[in-house]
C-alpha positions in Angstrom: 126.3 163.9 71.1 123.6 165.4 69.2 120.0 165.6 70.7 118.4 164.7 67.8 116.4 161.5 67.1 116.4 159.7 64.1 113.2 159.4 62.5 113.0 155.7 63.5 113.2 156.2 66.8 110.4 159.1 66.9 108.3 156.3 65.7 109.4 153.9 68.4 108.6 156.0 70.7 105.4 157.0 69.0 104.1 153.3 68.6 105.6 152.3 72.2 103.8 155.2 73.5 100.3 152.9 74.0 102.5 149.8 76.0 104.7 152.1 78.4 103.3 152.2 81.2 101.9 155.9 81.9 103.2 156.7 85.7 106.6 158.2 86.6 109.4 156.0 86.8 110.4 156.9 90.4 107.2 155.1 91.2 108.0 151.9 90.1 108.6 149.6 93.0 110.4 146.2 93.4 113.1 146.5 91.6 116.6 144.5 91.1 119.5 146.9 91.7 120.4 146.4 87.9 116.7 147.9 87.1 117.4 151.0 89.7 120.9 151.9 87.8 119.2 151.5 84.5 116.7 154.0 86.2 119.1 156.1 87.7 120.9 156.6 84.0 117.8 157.2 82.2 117.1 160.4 85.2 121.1 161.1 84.8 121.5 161.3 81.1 117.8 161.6 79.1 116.0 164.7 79.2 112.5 164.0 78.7 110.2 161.6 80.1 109.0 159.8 77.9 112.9 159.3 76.9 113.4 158.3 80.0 110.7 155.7 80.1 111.1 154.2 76.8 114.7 153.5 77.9 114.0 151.6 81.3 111.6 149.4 79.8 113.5 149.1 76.0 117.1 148.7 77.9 118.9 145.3 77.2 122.1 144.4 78.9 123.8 143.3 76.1 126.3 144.9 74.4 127.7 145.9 78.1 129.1 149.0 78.6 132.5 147.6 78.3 134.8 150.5 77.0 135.0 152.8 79.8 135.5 149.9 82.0 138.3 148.2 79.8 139.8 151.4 79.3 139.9 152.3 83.7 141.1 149.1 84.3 143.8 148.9 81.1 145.0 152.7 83.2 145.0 151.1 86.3 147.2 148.1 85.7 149.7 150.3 83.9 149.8 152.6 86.6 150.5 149.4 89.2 152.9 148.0 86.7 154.9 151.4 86.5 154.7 151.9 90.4 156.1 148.3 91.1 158.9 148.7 88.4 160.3 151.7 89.7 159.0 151.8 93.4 157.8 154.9 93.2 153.8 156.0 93.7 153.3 159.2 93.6 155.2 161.9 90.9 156.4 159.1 88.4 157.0 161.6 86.0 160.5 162.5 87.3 161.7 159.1 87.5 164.0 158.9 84.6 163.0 155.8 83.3 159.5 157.0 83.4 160.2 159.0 81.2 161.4 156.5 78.3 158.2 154.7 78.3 157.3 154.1 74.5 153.7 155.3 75.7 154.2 158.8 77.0 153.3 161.8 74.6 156.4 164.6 74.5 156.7 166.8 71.4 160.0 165.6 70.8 158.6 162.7 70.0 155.9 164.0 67.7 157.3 161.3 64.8 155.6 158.2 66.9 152.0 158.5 66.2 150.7 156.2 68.8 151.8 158.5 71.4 149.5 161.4 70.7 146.8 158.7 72.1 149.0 156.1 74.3 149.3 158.6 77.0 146.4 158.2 78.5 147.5 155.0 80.2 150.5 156.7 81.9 149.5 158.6 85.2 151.4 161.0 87.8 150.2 159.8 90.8 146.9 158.1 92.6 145.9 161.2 93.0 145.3 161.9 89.1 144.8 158.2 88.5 142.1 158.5 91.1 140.0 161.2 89.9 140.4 160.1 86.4 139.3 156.7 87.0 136.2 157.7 89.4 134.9 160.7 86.7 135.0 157.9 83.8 133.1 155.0 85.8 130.3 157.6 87.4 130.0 159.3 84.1 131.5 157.4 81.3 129.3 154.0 82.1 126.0 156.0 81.7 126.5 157.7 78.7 128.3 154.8 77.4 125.0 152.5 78.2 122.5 155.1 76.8 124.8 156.3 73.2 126.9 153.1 73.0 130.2 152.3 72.5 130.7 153.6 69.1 129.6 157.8 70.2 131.5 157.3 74.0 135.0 155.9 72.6 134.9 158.1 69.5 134.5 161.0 72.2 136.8 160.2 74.6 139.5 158.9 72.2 138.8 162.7 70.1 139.1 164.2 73.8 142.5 162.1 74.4 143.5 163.2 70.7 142.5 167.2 71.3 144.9 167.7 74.7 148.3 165.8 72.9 147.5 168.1 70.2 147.1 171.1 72.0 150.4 170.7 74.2 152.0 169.8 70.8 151.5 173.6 69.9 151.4 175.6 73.0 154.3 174.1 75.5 157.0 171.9 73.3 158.9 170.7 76.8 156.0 169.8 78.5 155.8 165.3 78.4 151.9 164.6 78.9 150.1 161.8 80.5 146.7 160.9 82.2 143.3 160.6 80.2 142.2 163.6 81.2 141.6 165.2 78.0 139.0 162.0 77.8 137.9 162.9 81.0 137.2 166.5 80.0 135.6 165.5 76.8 132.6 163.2 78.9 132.0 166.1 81.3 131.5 168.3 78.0 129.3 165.5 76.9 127.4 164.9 80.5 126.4 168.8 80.7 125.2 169.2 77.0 123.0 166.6 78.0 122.0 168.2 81.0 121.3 171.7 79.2 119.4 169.4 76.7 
């Protein structure tokens, strides 16, 4: 996510420089909790003021960030569905059956393409699940709501892509499943921003 504004949007922010108002967002009082969250992303994610302001007051809801959401609950369900099948919660990975899911990545299955991305609805445990689930939602949704849906699943589905094609050429026993690689690929994302 590059920190570079297009041209158009120098001069958005150039002409919307006289109608923002000129105090500090932290100031501003009365707000909805939907106006606070919009405020607390523009602190989280934008580096510069005026960034920041032109945001809170430019910010529609619509499109909702919808991916990172669709995507933690889509992981969630299959993680229930999995559990339920074969009664088992925690290290699903050694169930047998587990492992003949058509969605979990092992090089020996290299042949079925959708697999190198598929994985990342299959989990280990609620422990994974958990942490996966809780770093896409308090990161994913923010940068998702200020770079859209295009940048976020392009970046997350290349961080997805990047880990089954890594443990394709460095460990060809090793199955593979969670989103972590996703995961990994928004915290890359989150502190280029910050450093920004």
């Amino acid at each position: 996510i590059s920190s570079k504004r297009s041209s158009s949007f120098k001069r958005a922010i150039a002409n919307g420089q006289r109608a923002l108002p000129r105090d500090v967002l932290l100031d501003e009082t009365g707000l909805g909790i939907y106006k606070r969250f919009v405020r607390y992303v523009a602190y989280e994610i934008l580096p510069c003021e005026m960034d920041r302001r032109w945001y809170f007051y430019q910010h529609r809801s619509c499109p909702p960030p919808v991916f990172m959401a669709a995507v933690t609950l889509t992981q969630i369900i299959v993680f229930l569905c999995y559990g339920a099948r074969l009664n088992k919660w925690v290290l699903q990975t050694y169930h047998p059956e587990y492992m003949k899911s058509p969605l979990v990545y092992h090089p020996g299955h290299r042949a079925r393409a959708w697999r190198f991305l598929t994985y990342m609805f299959m989990h280990v445990g609620l422990e994974q699940l958990g942490f996966n689930a809780l770093l896409q939602l308090m990161i994913g949704v923010p940068l998702e709501m200020v770079h859209g849906i295009l940048r976020i699943s392009f970046l997350y589905l290349a961080g997805v892509l990047a880990g089954s094609l890594t443990v394709s050429i460095t460990d060809m026993r090793a199955p593979l499943v969670g989103g972590s690689g996703g995961v990994y690929a928004l915290c890359s994302a989150h502190l280029a921003n910050v450093v920004m």
